[in-house]
N, C-alpha and C positions, 0 to 999 in steps of 0.2 A: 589778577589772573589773566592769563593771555587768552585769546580767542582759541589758540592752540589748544592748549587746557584745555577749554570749557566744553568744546568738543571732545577731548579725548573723557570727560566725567559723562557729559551724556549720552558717549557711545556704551558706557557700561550698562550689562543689562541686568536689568530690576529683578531680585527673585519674586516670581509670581506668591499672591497670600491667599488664605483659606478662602473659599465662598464664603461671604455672611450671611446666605440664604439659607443656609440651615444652624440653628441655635446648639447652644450648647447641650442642653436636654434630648434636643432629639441625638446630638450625636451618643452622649450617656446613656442613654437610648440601644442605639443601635450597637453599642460596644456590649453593655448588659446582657442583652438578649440577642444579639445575631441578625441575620439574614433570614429571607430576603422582608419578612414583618413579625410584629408581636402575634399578629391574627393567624398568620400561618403557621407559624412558630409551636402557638400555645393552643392553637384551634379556638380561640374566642373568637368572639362575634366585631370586637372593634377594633379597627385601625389606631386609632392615638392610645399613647398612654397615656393622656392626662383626663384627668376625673372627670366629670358628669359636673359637679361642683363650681369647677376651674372654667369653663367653657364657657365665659363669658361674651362681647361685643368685642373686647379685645382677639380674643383666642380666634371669632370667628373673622376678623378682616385680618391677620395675619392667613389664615387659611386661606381666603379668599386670594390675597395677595403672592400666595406660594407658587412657585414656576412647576411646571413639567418636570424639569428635571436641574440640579446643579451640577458642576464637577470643583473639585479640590485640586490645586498646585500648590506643590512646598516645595521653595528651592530650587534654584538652576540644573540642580541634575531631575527634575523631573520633568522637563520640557520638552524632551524628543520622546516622549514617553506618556503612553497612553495615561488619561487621568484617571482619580477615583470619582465614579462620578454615583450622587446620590437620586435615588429613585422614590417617586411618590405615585398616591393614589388616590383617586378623588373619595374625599372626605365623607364618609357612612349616610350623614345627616345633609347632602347635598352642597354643604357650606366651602369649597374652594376644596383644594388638594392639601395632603400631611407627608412629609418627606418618612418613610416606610424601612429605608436599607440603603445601605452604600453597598461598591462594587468597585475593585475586590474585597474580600472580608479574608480570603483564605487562599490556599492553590489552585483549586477548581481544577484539579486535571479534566482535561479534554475539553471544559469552557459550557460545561453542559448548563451551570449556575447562571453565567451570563446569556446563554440562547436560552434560558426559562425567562427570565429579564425582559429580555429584547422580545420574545413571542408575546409578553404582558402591552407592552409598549406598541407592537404592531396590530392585536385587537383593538386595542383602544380607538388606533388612528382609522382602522378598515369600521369600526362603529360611529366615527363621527361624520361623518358626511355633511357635504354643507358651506354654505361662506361662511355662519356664523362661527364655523367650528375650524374655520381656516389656518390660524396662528395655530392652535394646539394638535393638529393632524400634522403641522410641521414637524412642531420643537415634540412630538411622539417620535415622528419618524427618527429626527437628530440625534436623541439617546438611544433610539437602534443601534446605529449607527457605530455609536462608540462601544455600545455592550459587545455589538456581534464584533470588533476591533479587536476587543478583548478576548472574544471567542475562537477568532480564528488565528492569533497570536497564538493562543494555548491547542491549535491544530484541528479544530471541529470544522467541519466539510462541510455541513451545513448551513455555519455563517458563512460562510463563500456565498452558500446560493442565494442566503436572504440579503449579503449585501450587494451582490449583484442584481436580484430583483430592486432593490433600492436605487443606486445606481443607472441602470437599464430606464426606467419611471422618471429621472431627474424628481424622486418624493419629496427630498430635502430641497429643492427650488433653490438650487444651484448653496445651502447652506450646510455645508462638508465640516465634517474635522478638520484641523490643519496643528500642526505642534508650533509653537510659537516660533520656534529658530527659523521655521519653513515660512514661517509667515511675516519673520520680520525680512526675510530674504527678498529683495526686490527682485530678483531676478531669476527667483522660482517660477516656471510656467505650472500651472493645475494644470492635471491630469484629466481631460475631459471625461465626463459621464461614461458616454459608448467604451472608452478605454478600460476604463476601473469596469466597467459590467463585462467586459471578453475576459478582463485577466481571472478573476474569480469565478465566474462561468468555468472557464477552461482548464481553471484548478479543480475545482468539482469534477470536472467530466473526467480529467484525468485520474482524479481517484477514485472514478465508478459511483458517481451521483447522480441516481437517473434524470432529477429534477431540471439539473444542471447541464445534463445531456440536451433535453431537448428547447430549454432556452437558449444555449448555444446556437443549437438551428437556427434560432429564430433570428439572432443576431449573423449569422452567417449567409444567412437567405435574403437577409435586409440588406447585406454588407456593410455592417455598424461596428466600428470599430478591427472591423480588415476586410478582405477582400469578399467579395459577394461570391459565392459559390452552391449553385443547387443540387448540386452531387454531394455535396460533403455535406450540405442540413440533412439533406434524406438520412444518410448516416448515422449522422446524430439522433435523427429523429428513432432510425429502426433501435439505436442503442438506448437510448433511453427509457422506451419501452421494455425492452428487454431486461435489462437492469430492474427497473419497478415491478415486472411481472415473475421474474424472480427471487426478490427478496419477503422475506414472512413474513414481514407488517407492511404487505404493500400500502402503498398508498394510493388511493383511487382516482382523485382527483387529477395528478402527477400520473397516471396509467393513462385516465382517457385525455388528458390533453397532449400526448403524446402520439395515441390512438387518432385524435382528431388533427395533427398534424399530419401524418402520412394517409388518413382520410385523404386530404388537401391534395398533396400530394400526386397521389392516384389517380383524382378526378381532373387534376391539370394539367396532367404529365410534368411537373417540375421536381427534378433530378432524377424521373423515373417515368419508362413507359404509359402512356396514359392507359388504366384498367379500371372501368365505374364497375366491374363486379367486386374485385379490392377494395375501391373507394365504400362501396356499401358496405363490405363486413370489417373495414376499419372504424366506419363511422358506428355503426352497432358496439363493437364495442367499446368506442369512445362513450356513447351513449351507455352503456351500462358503468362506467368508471366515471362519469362526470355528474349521473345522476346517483349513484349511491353517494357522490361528498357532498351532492345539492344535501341528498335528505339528512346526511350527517350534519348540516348548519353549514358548511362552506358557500353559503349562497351567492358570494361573490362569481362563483362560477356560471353563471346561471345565463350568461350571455351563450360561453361555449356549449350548454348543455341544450340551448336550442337551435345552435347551429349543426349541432349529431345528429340530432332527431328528424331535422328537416334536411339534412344530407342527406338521409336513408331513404327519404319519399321522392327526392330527387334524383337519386342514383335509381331506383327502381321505375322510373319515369323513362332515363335516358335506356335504359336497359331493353323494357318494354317498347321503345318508340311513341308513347304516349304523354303527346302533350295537352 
């Protein structure tokens, strides 16, 4: 065979083959009984289906050895094309993780199936904190990642904003999806971070997503990923607000740190007249929207909820001329 040849065989490309990270039971498994677990499913108490009995030395260093998460490729035409990717859960009795559900299972209009997914997958990683927990706050975020892909394929505004917070964070540590044909492509450039967080931000905003509203600011104010401008975050920032304080399941957390942006604002004159009598009753209500999602468990907020509060003593300081 000529050199010709042998080159023209190993330019062909390989159909990708199942994961073998998840067995054939668990798939029986999850064909049987569905999405997104048996435990959910059936309201029992346990994650595996296999017996009490079965749960051997074996059963538990398979567990122990089980990933975060896999995905499945069958076949060249699934390559430009989001995967099926399978979701696990760490294992009842402590012992490693149990692959739980694949995704898709079905049509999921609106991709609501896949953001219940992906908000599983984003507690996890906002609970682990830590070096030790370093790898698996990754490969959490990475199957974000692909669920909310999936999510906002089937049109949910949403996953815009969480994979733009993703995004926006570099969470995945520069460890992105990519479809294979993109990735056997030399001379695809990635799409940096700041890019992927404006485009999705600015879908969101454009469809009246408060959340997405005012990280946009944020991104606009920074000039990350286009032009810096602090007329146009203020903007953002009054619409976001707006948006959140109109809709009937506001959201508090997304109210006050919206609130606690044009707080900022105010107090610094950037994109707007400097007024510390605004700045104080922006930051009051920041402070009542950052601390009812503190006490709701959002505690991650807990940075901005004592920047409101101590805004308020300050703003009443520069007001009074009492320093």
């Amino acid at each position: 065979m000529t050199s010709t040849a042998v080159a023209l065989v190993t330019d062909v490309p390989v159909a990708p083959c199942r994961t073998e990270a998840v067995s054939l039971a668990q798939r029986t498994a999850n064909f049987l009984f569905g999405a997104p677990s048996a435990r959910r499913a059936h309201g029992g108490a346990e994650t595996s289906f296999t017996p009490r009995v079965l749960r051997g030395d074996g059963w538990r260093r398979r567990c122990e050895a089980s990933a975060v998460f896999a995905v499945d490729r069958k076949g060249a035409a699934a390559e430009e094309r989001l995967p099926r990717i399978w979701v696990s859960e760490p294992a009842a009795d402590g012992a490693g993780r149990i692959f739980v559900a694949s995704y898709p299972t079905g049509a999921d209009c609106g991709g609501w199936r896949a953001l219940e997914l992906a908000d599983i997958y984003f507690s996890e990683a906002l609970g682990a904190p830590g070096e030790e927990a370093h790898r698996r706050r990754i490969d959490c975020y990475r199957a974000a990642e692909i669920l909310l892909l999936h999510a906002a394929a089937r049109g949910n505004v949403a996953a815009h904003c969480r994979l733009g917070v993703i995004y926006e964070g570099d969470l995945c540590e520069g460890e992105y999806w990519d479809g294979l044909l993109g990735g056997r492509a030399l001379h695809t450039a990635q799409t940096p971070c700041d890019a992927r967080a404006y485009l999705h931000f600015s879908y969101g905003a454009y469809h009246g997503h408060g959340e997405c509203c005012w990280r946009l600011g944020d991104m606009v104010a920074a000039g990350r990923g286009c032009e810096s401008s602090l007329g146009r975050a203020f903007g953002l920032y009054r619409r976001g607000y707006e948006l959140e304080g109109a809709s009937l399941d506001e959201d508090r957390a997304s109210t006050g740190n919206a609130a606690l942006r044009l707080a900022r604002a105010f107090e610094l004159g950037r994109g707007c007249e400097q007024d510390f009598r605004r700045a104080r009753t922006w930051y009051r209500l920041a402070a009542i929207g950052l601390g009812a999602a503190f006490d709701a468990g959002q505690w991650h907020f807990k940075r901005e909820r004592i920047e409101a509060r101590r805004g308020i003593v300050r703003m009443a300081q520069e007001i009074a001329g009492n320093y």
